[in-house]
LOMAR-793904 format. One record per residue (C-alpha): residue number from 1; x, z, y. Coordinates in steps of 0.5 Angstrom, whole numbers, plus 2048, in hexadecimal, padded with zeros to 3 digits. Each point is the difference from the previous one (the first is absolute). Layout:
// residues N
(NUM (X Z Y)),
...
//
This chain:
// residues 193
(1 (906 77C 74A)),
(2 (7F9 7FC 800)),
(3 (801 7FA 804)),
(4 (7FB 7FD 804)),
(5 (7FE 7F9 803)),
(6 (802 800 807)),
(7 (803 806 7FF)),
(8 (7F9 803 801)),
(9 (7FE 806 7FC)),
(10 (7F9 7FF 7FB)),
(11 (7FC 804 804)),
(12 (7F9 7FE 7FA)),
(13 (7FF 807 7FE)),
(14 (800 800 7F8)),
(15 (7FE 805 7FB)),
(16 (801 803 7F9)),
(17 (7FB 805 7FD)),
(18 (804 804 7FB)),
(19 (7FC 804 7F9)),
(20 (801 808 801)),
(21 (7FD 805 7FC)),
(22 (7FC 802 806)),
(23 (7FD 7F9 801)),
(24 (802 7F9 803)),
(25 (806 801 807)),
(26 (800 7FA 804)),
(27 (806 7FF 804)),
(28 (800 7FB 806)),
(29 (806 7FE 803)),
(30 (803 7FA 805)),
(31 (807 7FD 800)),
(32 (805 801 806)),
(33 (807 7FE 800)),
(34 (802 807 7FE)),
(35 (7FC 800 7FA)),
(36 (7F9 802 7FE)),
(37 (7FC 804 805)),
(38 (7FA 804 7FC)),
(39 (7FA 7FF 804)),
(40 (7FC 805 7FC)),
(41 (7FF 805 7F9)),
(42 (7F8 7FF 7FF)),
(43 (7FF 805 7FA)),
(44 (7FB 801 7FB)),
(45 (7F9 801 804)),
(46 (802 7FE 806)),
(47 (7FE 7F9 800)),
(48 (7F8 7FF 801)),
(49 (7FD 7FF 7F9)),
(50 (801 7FA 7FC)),
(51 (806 7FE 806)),
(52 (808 7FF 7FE)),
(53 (805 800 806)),
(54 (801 7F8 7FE)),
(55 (7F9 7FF 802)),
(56 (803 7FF 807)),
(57 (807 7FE 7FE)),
(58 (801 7F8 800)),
(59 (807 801 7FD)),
(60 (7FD 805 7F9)),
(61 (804 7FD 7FA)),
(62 (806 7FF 803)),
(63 (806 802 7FD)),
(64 (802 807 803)),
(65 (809 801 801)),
(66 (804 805 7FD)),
(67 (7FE 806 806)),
(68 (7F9 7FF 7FF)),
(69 (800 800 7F7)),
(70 (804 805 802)),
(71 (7FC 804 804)),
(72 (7FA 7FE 7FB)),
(73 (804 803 7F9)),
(74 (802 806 805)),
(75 (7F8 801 801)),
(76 (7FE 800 7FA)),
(77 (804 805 7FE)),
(78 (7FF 806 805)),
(79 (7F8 7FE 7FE)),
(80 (803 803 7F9)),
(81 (803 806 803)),
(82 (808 7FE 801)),
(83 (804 801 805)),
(84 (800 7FA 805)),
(85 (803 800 807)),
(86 (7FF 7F9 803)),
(87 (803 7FC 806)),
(88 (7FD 801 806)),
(89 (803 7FA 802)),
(90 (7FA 7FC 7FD)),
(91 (7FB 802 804)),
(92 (7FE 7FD 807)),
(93 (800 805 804)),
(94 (800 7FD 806)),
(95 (7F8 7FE 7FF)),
(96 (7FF 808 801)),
(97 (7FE 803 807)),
(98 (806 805 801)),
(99 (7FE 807 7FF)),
(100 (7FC 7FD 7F9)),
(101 (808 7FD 7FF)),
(102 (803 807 801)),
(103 (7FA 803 7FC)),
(104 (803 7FC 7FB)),
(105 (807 800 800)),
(106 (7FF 809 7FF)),
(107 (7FC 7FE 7FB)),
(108 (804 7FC 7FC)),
(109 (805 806 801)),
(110 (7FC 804 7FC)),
(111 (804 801 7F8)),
(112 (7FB 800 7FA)),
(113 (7FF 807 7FE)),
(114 (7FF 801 807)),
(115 (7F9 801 805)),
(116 (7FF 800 807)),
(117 (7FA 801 804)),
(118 (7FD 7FC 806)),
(119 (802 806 805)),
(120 (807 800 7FD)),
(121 (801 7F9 801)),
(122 (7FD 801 807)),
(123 (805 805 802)),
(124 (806 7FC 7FD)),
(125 (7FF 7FB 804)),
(126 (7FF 805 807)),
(127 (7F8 7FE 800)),
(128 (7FD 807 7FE)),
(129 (7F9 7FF 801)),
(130 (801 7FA 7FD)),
(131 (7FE 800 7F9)),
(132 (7F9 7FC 800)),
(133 (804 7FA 804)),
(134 (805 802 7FA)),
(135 (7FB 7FF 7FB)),
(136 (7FD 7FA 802)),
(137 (806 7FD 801)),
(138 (802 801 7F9)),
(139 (7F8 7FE 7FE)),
(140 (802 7F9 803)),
(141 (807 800 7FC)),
(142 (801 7F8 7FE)),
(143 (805 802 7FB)),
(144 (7FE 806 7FB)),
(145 (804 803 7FA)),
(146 (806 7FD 804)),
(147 (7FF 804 806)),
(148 (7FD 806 7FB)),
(149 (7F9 802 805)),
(150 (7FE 803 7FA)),
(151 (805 806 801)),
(152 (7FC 802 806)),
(153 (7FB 806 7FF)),
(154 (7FC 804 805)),
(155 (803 806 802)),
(156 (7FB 805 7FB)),
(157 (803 7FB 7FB)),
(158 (7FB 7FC 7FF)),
(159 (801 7F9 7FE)),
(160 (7FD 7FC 806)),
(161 (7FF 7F8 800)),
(162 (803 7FC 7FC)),
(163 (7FF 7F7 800)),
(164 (7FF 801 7F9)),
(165 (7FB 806 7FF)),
(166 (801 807 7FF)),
(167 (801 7FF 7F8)),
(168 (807 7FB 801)),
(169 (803 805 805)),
(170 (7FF 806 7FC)),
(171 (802 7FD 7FA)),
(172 (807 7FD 804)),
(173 (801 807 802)),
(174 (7FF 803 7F9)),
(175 (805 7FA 7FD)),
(176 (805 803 806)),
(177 (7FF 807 7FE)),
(178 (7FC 803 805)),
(179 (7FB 805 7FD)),
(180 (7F8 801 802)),
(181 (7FC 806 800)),
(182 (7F9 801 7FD)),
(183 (7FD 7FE 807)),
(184 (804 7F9 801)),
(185 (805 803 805)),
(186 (808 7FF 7FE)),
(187 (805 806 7FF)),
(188 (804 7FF 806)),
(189 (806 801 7FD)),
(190 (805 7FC 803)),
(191 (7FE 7FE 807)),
(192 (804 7F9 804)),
(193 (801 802 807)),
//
């Protein structure tokens, strides 16, 4: 357990960019009583040219604790196609709206090998109606690959949005096992929900 003087959390955001083969991911986590809480995922195209998530984050260079190493090693190796499941209990989902917070969690939910879409997830969560609140909720996902957005597709099986462009999502699909058609639409061959 980190101790803190005053028995005060750190709450100085700090940040780690670990190399992937998709391109750098930043990581930017806060310090609680309880642990590191991740604040986001920054992944490769995401940021503005030229910009790294510790343009921002006064405490970059700072020593991450055994969760986070963890978490980075673990995202390093679903970039190259393993099978990782995270802990949830690192991310801070409390910064969330509630309905983006259930969004989220049903997402997480999702299993490798496995897809959604929008209208899916809505009716999941008793919102029919709800696949564009849905998408944008999982468009303003602080915590890609952790919480696996890119396993939501549109319901004609196309890919949709994804943070990190269309290619990285495709591409991560590919690696667990999701197959495409020659128009760019995925063979909805083991559907969640």
């Amino acid at each position: 357990m980190d101790h803190f003087p005053g028995g005060q959390p750190d709450t100085m955001p700090a940040a780690i960019t670990i190399t992937t083969t998709f391109g750098p991911v930043h990581i930017t986590w806060t310090r609680s009583q309880s642990g590191p809480k991740v604040q986001r995922i920054i992944l490769p195209h995401d940021l503005p040219g030229g910009a790294t998530a510790q343009d921002d984050v006064p405490g970059c260079g700072e020593t991450p604790d055994d969760r986070i190493q963890a978490l980075a090693a673990g995202m390093q190796s679903f970039l190259q196609g393993d099978d990782v499941r995270f802990d949830i209990d690192l991310l801070d989902l409390d910064r969330c709206p509630p309905f983006q917070r259930r969004v989220l969690l049903a997402e997480y939910g999702i299993p490798r090998g496995y897809v959604s879409t929008y209208g899916r997830i809505a009716r999941h969560l008793d919102s029919p109606g709800a696949a564009r609140a849905v998408g944008n909720a999982l468009a303003k996902n602080p915590f890609p690959l952790v919480i696996p957005c890119h396993r939501v597709l549109r319901s004609d099986g196309r890919p949709g949005g994804f943070q990190a462009g269309l290619a990285m999502k495709w591409r991560l699909l590919e690696m667990e096992g999701i197959r495409f058609r020659e128009d760019g639409r995925a063979f909805m061959e083991h559907i969640w929900y």
